[in-house]
Structure formats: structure tokens, C-alpha cells
NUSEMI-437637 format. One record per residue (C-alpha): residue number from 1; x, y, z; residue in three letters. Coordinates in steps of 0.2 Angstrom, whole numbers, always signed. Example, Ala and Ser with C-alpha at 12.3 -4.5 7.8 and 13.67 -1.06 7.14 Angstrom:
1	+62	-22	+39	ala
2	+68	-5	+36	ser
This chain:
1	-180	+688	-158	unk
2	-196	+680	-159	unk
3	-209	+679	-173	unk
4	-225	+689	-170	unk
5	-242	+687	-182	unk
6	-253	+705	-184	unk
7	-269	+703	-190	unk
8	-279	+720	-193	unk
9	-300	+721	-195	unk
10	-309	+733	-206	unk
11	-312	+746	-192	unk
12	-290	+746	-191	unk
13	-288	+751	-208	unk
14	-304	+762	-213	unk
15	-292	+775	-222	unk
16	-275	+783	-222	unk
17	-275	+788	-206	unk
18	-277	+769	-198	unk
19	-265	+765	-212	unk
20	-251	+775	-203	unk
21	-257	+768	-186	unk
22	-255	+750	-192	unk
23	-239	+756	-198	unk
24	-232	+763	-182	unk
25	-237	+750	-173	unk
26	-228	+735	-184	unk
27	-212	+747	-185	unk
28	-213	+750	-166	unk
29	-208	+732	-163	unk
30	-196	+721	-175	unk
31	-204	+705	-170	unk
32	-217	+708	-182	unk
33	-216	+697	-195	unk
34	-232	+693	-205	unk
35	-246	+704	-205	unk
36	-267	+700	-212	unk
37	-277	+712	-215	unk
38	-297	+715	-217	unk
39	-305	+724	-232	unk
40	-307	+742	-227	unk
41	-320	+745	-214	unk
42	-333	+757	-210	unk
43	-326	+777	-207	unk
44	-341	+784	-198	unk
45	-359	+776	-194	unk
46	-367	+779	-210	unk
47	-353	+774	-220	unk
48	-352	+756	-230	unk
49	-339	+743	-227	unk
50	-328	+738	-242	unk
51	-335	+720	-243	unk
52	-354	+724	-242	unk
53	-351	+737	-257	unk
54	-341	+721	-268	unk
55	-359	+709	-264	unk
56	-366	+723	-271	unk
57	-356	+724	-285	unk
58	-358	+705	-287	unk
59	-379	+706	-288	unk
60	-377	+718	-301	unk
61	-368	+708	-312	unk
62	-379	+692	-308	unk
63	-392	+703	-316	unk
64	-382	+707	-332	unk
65	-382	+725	-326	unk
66	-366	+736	-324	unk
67	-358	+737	-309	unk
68	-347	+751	-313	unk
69	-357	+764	-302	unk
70	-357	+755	-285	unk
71	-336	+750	-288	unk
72	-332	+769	-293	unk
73	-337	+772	-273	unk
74	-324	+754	-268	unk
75	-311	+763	-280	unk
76	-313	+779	-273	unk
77	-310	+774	-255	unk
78	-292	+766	-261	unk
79	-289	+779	-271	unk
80	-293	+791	-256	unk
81	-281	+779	-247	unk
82	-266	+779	-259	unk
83	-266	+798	-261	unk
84	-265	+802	-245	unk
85	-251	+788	-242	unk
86	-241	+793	-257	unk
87	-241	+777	-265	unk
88	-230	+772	-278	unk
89	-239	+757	-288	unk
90	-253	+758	-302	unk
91	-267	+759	-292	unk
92	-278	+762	-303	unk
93	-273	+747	-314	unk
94	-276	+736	-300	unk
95	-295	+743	-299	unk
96	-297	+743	-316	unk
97	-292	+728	-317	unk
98	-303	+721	-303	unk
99	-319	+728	-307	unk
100	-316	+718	-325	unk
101	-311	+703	-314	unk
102	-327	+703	-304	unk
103	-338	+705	-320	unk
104	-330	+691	-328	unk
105	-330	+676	-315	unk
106	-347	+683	-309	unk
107	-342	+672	-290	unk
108	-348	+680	-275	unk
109	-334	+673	-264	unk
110	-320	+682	-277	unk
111	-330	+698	-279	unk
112	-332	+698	-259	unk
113	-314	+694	-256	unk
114	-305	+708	-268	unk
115	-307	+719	-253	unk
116	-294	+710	-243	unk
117	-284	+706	-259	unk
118	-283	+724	-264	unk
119	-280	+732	-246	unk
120	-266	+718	-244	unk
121	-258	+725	-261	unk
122	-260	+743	-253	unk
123	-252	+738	-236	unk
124	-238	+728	-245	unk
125	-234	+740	-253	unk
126	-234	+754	-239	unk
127	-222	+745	-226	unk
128	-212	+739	-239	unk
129	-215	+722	-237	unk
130	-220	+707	-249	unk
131	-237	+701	-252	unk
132	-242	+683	-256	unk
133	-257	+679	-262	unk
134	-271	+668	-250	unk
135	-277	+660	-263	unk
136	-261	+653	-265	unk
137	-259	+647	-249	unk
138	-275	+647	-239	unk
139	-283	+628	-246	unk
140	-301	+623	-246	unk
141	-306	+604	-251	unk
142	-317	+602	-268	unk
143	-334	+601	-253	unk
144	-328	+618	-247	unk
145	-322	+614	-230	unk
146	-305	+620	-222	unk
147	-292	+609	-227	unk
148	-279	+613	-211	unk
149	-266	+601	-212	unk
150	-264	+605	-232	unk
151	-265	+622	-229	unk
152	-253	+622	-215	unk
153	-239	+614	-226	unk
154	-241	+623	-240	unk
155	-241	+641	-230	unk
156	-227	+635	-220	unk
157	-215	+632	-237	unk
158	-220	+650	-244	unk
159	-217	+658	-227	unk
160	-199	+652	-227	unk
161	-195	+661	-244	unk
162	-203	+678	-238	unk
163	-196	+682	-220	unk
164	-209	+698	-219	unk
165	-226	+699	-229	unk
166	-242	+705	-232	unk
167	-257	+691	-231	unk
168	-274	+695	-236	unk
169	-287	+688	-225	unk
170	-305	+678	-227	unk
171	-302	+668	-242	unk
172	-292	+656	-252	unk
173	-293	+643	-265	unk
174	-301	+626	-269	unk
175	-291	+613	-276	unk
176	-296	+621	-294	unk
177	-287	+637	-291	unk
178	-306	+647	-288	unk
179	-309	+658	-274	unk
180	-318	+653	-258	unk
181	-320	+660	-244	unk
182	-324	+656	-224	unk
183	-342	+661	-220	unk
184	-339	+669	-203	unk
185	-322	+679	-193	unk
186	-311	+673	-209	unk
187	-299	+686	-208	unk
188	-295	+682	-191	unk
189	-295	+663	-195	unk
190	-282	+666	-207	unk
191	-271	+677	-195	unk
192	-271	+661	-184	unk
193	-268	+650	-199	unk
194	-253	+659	-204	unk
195	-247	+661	-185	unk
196	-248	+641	-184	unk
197	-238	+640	-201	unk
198	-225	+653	-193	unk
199	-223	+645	-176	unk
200	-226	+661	-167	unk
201	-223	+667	-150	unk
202	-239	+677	-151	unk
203	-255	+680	-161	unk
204	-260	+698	-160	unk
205	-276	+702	-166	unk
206	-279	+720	-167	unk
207	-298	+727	-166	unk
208	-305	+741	-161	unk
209	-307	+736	-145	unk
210	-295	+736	-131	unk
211	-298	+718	-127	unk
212	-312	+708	-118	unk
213	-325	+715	-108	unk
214	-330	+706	-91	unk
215	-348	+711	-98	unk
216	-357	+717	-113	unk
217	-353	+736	-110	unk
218	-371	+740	-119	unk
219	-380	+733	-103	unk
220	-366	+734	-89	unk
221	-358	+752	-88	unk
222	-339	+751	-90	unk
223	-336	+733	-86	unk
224	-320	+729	-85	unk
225	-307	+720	-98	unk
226	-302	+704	-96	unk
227	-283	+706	-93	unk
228	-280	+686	-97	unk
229	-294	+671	-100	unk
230	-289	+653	-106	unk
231	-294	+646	-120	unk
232	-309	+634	-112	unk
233	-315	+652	-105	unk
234	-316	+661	-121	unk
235	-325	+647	-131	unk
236	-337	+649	-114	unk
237	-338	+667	-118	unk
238	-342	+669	-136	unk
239	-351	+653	-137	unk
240	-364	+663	-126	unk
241	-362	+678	-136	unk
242	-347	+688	-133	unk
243	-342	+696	-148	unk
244	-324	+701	-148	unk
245	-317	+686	-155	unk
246	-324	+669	-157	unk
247	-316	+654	-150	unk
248	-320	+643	-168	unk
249	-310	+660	-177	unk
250	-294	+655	-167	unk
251	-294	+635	-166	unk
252	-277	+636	-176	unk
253	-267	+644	-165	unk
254	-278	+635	-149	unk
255	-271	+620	-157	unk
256	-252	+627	-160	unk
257	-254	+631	-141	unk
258	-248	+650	-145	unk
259	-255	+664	-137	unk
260	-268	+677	-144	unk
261	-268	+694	-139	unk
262	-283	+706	-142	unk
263	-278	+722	-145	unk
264	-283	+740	-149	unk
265	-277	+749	-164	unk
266	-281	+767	-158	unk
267	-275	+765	-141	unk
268	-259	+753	-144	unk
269	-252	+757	-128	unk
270	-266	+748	-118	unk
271	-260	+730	-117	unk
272	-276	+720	-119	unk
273	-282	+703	-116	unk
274	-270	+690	-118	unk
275	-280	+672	-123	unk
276	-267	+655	-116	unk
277	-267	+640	-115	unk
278	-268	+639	-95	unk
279	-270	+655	-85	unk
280	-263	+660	-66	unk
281	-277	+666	-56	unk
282	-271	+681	-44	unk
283	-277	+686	-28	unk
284	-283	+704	-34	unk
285	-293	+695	-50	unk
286	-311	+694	-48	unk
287	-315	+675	-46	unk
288	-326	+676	-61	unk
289	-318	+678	-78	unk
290	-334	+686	-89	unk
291	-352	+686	-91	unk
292	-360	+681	-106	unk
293	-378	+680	-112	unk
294	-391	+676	-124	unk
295	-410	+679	-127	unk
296	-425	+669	-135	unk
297	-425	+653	-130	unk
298	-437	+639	-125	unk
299	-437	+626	-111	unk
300	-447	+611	-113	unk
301	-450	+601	-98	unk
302	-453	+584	-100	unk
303	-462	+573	-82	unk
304	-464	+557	-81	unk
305	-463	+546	-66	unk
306	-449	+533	-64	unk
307	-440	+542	-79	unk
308	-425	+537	-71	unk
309	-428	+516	-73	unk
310	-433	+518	-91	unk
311	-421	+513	-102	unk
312	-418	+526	-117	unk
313	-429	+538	-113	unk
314	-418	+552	-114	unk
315	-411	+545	-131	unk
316	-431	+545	-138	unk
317	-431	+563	-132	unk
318	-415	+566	-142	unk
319	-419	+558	-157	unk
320	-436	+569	-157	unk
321	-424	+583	-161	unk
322	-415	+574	-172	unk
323	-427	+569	-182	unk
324	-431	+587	-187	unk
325	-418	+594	-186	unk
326	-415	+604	-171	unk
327	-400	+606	-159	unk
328	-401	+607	-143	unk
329	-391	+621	-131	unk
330	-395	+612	-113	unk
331	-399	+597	-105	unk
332	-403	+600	-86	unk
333	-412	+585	-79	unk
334	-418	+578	-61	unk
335	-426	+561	-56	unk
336	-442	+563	-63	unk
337	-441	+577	-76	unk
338	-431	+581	-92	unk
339	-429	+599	-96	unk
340	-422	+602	-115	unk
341	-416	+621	-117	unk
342	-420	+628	-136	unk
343	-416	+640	-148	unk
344	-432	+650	-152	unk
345	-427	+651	-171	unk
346	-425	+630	-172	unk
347	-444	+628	-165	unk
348	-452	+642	-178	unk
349	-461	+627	-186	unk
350	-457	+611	-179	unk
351	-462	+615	-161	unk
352	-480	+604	-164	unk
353	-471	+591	-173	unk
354	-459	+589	-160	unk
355	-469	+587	-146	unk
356	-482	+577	-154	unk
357	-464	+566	-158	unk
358	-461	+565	-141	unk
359	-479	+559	-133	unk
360	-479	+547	-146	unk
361	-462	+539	-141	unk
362	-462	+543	-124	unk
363	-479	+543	-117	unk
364	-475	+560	-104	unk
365	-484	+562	-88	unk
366	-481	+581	-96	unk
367	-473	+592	-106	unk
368	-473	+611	-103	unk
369	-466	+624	-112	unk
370	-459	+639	-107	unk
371	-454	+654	-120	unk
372	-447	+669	-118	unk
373	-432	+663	-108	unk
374	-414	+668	-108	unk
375	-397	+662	-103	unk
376	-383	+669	-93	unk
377	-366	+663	-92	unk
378	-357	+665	-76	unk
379	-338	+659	-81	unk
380	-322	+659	-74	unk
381	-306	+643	-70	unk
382	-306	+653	-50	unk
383	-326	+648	-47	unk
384	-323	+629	-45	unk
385	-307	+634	-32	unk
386	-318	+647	-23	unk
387	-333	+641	-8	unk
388	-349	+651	-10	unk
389	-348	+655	-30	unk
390	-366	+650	-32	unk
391	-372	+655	-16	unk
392	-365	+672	-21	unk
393	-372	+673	-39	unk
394	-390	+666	-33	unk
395	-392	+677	-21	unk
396	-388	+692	-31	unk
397	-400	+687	-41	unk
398	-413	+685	-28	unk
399	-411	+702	-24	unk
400	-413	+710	-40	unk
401	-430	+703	-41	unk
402	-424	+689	-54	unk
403	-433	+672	-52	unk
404	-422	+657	-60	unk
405	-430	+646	-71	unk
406	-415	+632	-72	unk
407	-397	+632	-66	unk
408	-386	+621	-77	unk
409	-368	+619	-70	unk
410	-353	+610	-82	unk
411	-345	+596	-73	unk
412	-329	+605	-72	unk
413	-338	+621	-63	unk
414	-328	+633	-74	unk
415	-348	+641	-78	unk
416	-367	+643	-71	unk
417	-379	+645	-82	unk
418	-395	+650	-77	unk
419	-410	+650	-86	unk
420	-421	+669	-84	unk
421	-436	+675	-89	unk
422	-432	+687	-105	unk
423	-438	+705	-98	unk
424	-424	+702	-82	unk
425	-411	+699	-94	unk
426	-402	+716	-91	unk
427	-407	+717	-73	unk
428	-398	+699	-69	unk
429	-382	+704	-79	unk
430	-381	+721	-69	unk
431	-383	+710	-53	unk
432	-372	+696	-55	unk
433	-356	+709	-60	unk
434	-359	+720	-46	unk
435	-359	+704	-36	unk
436	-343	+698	-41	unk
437	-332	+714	-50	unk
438	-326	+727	-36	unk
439	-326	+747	-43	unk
């Protein structure tokens, strides 16, 4: 028997219904062991997810106004929820009980995290199982960041006294015993939390959709999923804007070496994408792993003759950043000219500042800039083994109309990224999966 981690988004417990699906699902294989779930999310496209309805509540006390109006709709959600589940606790207490909570501590984080609190009460509860408390065992220092290795000891000693439980995800504790909780993916950063503290065989991470797409399916009609991508491919992916899952939402279990599985909680029989350490690349696979891409950035090209013989010149560019603060995405360089590739949003009101910077230190022969770009990711462990990948991919391109802007290549040739004008954005990630992905 092996030890399995569940953790379950907003869309997977929505109401009763999703309820008894997570259910099934965790009695349908006795590996199960620990399950995370999200604060109930959206039923329909107009409705209003749990968490968003407790900032609410959280504003309203800030102003020294009742709240009481906007938390009748959060406990009439869970109340929906128990009845239809027959639940045998005091629900109401809980809410009753929570509402007072949110108005006394008047924190955003606590008020924000009471969704997954009360939904992990709620779940408990209906499998049958025991519920321990994140804020027990999840462990922030007194700065707010992530303390792993603290955390991991101290999940790992209540995990032992409770063989099969119910922990809530997104928040935990500082040092004080307050609530805090992780500002992006948190309920699936403490699904791998609690899978590295368990030793599991498997993460499994269940969503509403059935794993990765090679594509983002709102510009590529039915792409395919991504049956099994590696670690390095997924932080690729995400980092260049795929969605299902980010790479940083997961470091724990990266770390652990354990698997992550994607799954999908209303179609549990469709296996999913499975996320390892190292991957085996078969014959029938595409020898690209996914496309990603993102929109509104800038390229600054920097000339200046003998650039290369100039010691610290690309440091000075650097620093130019630095010095306002702006990151930088890219780096393509040649000989003679520097090309830095940047966030539109970083360059809002430092652009002029920045390349007055750079003239002043680095006395360019130019310095053009280019907006409107964006990038395309092209990744995948089977294009470095593979002889005509970027033949294949440039040429696609070249007869979709797309003109390249810049090509950066990773020195481990597991990704190309090129660099488009933003109005071929769609047309180049149409061309490039045709290229590559058989129907």
C-alpha cells in the first residue's frame, strides 16, 4: 500500500454534488491518505467564489460596517452544502462562530482563509475522517516567508498521530499563532507541503481540467493533454504562461522527487498528466512537449561597435535595470548588439530614465526600441535529441506570414523562444502545433 496526497480546488468542491464526487473518488482507491481542499468555488459563471465574498466581508469590517449581509450568502452556500450531504455537526455554530471571528481580528489573511478552514470542517466531517488545523502546521517566519524545513517537521510529527485527514489549504501561521496566508496557488502549495511531510508515492492534484494542454485551447482548437512532462518542462510552461499549475505551487514535492498528477474531478476516469522527475520520450509522442506564450513586451536593442572587447558592458546595461528596478525576461545578444527583452508593465514609467541610464554609461552606437512584442515558447526534453526542430518550427512560422523578431535558445535546447510582433500572436501558436502535433 502506498501513501497518496488529494488536493481539491474551488471548482471540485462548488457544492454537494462535487462533494460526493471528491468522495467517490477517495473511496474508490485506499491509498488515499490525506486530502487539501480549496474554499468552495464558483457554480455557474455569474456566481462568486467563497474567498472573494470573505475580502468582502473583511472591507466591511475595516470600515466599522456590518458584514453580516455579505456572510449570510458564504453561510448559505455551506448550509446548501450540509443539507444536501446530511451532515451531523453544528454547522451553524461554526458559521456563527466565524462571522464573529472575522469581525473581531479584523486580518484579511484570517477572514480570506475561513473558506478553506470551514470547507475542511465540512469535508472531515463527510468522509469520516480527522481534520487538523493549517494553522497548526503550515509555519511562516515573523517576515512572512515560507518556513519549509520548520513546517515540514512539524507536519510530519502530527501526520504520524492521524493516519487519514482533512487539511485545509492556502494559509497557516506565523510564529505568533496569527493567520497568514500564501499570496498565489496556496492550496496547491500545501497539498505538496503535506505530500513531502507524508513521503507519498503520488501527489494528485485534482482541477477541473483533465491535465495539461500541448496549447492554450482558447487559441488552438482541442490541443492535446500532455500525458507526462518533467519538472524543468513544466516550470518552462507556466513560466511562459500556462495555467494549470505553476511550477513555484509545487517546489515541495519537485524537491521530494515525488510525482504530481493533474487531474480532473468530473471526468476521474481520464488519467491526466503526470509531472516526474525525468520523463521517457516514446516514439508516438510529438517531439515537442507544449507551447506557451505571453503578450506585451518590449525589446531594447542596444549597438555599439566592438561591444564585444569592452569590458563590463553588459554588466552597465544590467545595472541600468537594476537601478530602477526592473527585471529582465531575455537576453539575446550577437557581436556587436545587446538585445534586453522586457516586461511592458516594468517600463510604464522608467523607460526614459532607463535609456537616458544606459547612454550615459555606455555611450551606444544606438538604442531602438521595439513595443508590441510577444513571446512563444516552443518546449520539450525530445527537441535537443531531434535534427531539424528549429528548421521545422521557423519555417512554419515563415509560412504563416509571421516575421521573427528574435530567437532565444536555453543552452540545454529543451526550448525556442521567439520574439513576434503582438497582432501574429494567435496565428504563430496555430502554426507552430500544426507543425509539430499530428490530428
Amino acid at each position: 500500500m502506498g501513501i497518496k496526497v488529494a488536493k481539491f480546488g474551488g471548482s471540485s468542491l462548488a457544492d454537494a454534488e462535487h462533494f460526493r464526487r471528491v468522495k467517490a473518488i477517495i473511496e474508490g482507491d485506499a491509498d488515499y491518505c490525506y486530502v487539501v481542499p480549496s474554499a468552495p468555488g464558483k457554480r455557474f459563471d455569474a456566481d462568486e467564489k467563497i474567498t472573494d465574498l470573505l475580502y468582502q466581508c473583511h472591507r466591511q469590517v475595516e470600515r466599522g460596517q456590518s458584514h453580516e449581509e455579505i456572510f449570510a450568502k458564504i453561510a448559505d452556500r455551506y448550509m446548501s452544502i450540509a443539507r444536501e450531504l446530511h451532515l451531523d455537526f453544528d454547522v451553524e455554530g461554526m458559521l456563527l462562530e466565524t462571522s464573529e471571528a472575522i469581525r473581531r481580528y479584523k486580518n484579511p489573511d484570517f477572514a480570506a482563509s475561513r473558506g478553506e478552514y470551514m470547507n475542511g470542517i465540512m469535508l472531515s466531517n463527510y468522509l469520516g475522517w480527522d481534520f487538523i488545523d493549517a494553522q497548526d502546521v503550515i509555519k511562516f517566519d515573523r517576515q512572512g516567508s515560507f518556513a519549509a524545513e520548520w513546517t515540514n517537521e512539524v507536519m510530519a510529527e502530527a501526520l504520524k498521530n492521524h493516519p487519514r485527514a482533512v487539511i485545509p489549504g492556502f494559509y497557516g501561521s506565523y510564529p505568533n499563532g496569527d493567520v497568514h496566508t500564501f499570496s498565489r496557488g496556496g492550496s496547491d502549495i500545501t497539498g505538496a507541503i503535506v505530500s513531502r511531510a507524508a513521503k507519498a508515492d503520488v501527489y494528485v492534484n485534482w482541477t477541473d481540467v483533465s491535465g495539461f494542454m500541448m496549447a492554450d485551447p482558447r487559441i488552438v482548437k482541442n490541443p492535446k493533454v500532455i500525458r507526462e512532462l518533467s519538472y524543468a518542462e513544466l516550470r518552462e510552461l507556466s513560466y511562459m504562461g500556462a495555467t494549470v499549475l505553476h511550477e513555484d505551487a509545487i517546489f515541495p514535492v519537485h524537491k521530494a522527487g515525488i510525482p504530481t498528477n493533474i487531474r480532473n474531478t468530473n471526468a476521474p476516469e481520464d488519467p491526466g498528466t503526470m509531472i516526474r522527475m525525468q520523463t521517457t520520450r516514446r516514439d508516438d509522442q510529438p517531439v515537442i512537449t507544449g507551447i506557451a506564450g505571453h503578450k506585451n513586451f518590449t525589446l531594447l536593442s542596444i549597438e555599439k561597435a566592438m561591444m564585444n572587447a569592452e569590458l563590463g558592458f553588459g554588466r552597465r546595461v544590467l545595472q541600468a535595470l537594476e537601478d530602477f528596478g526592473v527585471s529582465f525576461e531575455h537576453l539575446p545578444t550577437g557581436i556587436d548588439t545587446m538585445s534586453v527583452v522586457i516586461a511592458d508593465k516594468e517600463l510604464v514609467t522608467r523607460k526614459d530614465q532607463i535609456i537616458q541610464r544606459i547612454q550615459q554609461t555606455c555611450q551606444p552606437d544606438s538604442i531602438e526600441i521595439s513595443a508590441g512584442i510577444a513571446l512563444i515558447a516552443t518546449v520539450g526534453h525530445g527537441m535537443s535529441r531531434t535534427p531539424g526542430t528549429a528548421a521545422k518550427l521557423f519555417m512554419a512560422l515563415y509560412e504563416a506570414g509571421v516575421n521573427i523578431r528574435m530567437i532565444d535558445q536555453g543552452s540545454s535546447e529543451m526550448n525556442i523562444i521567439v520574439g513576434i510582433n503582438i497582432e501574429d500572436f494567435e496565428t504563430a501558436m496555430n502554426a507552430i502545433y500544426r507543425a509539430f502535433v499530428k490530428d
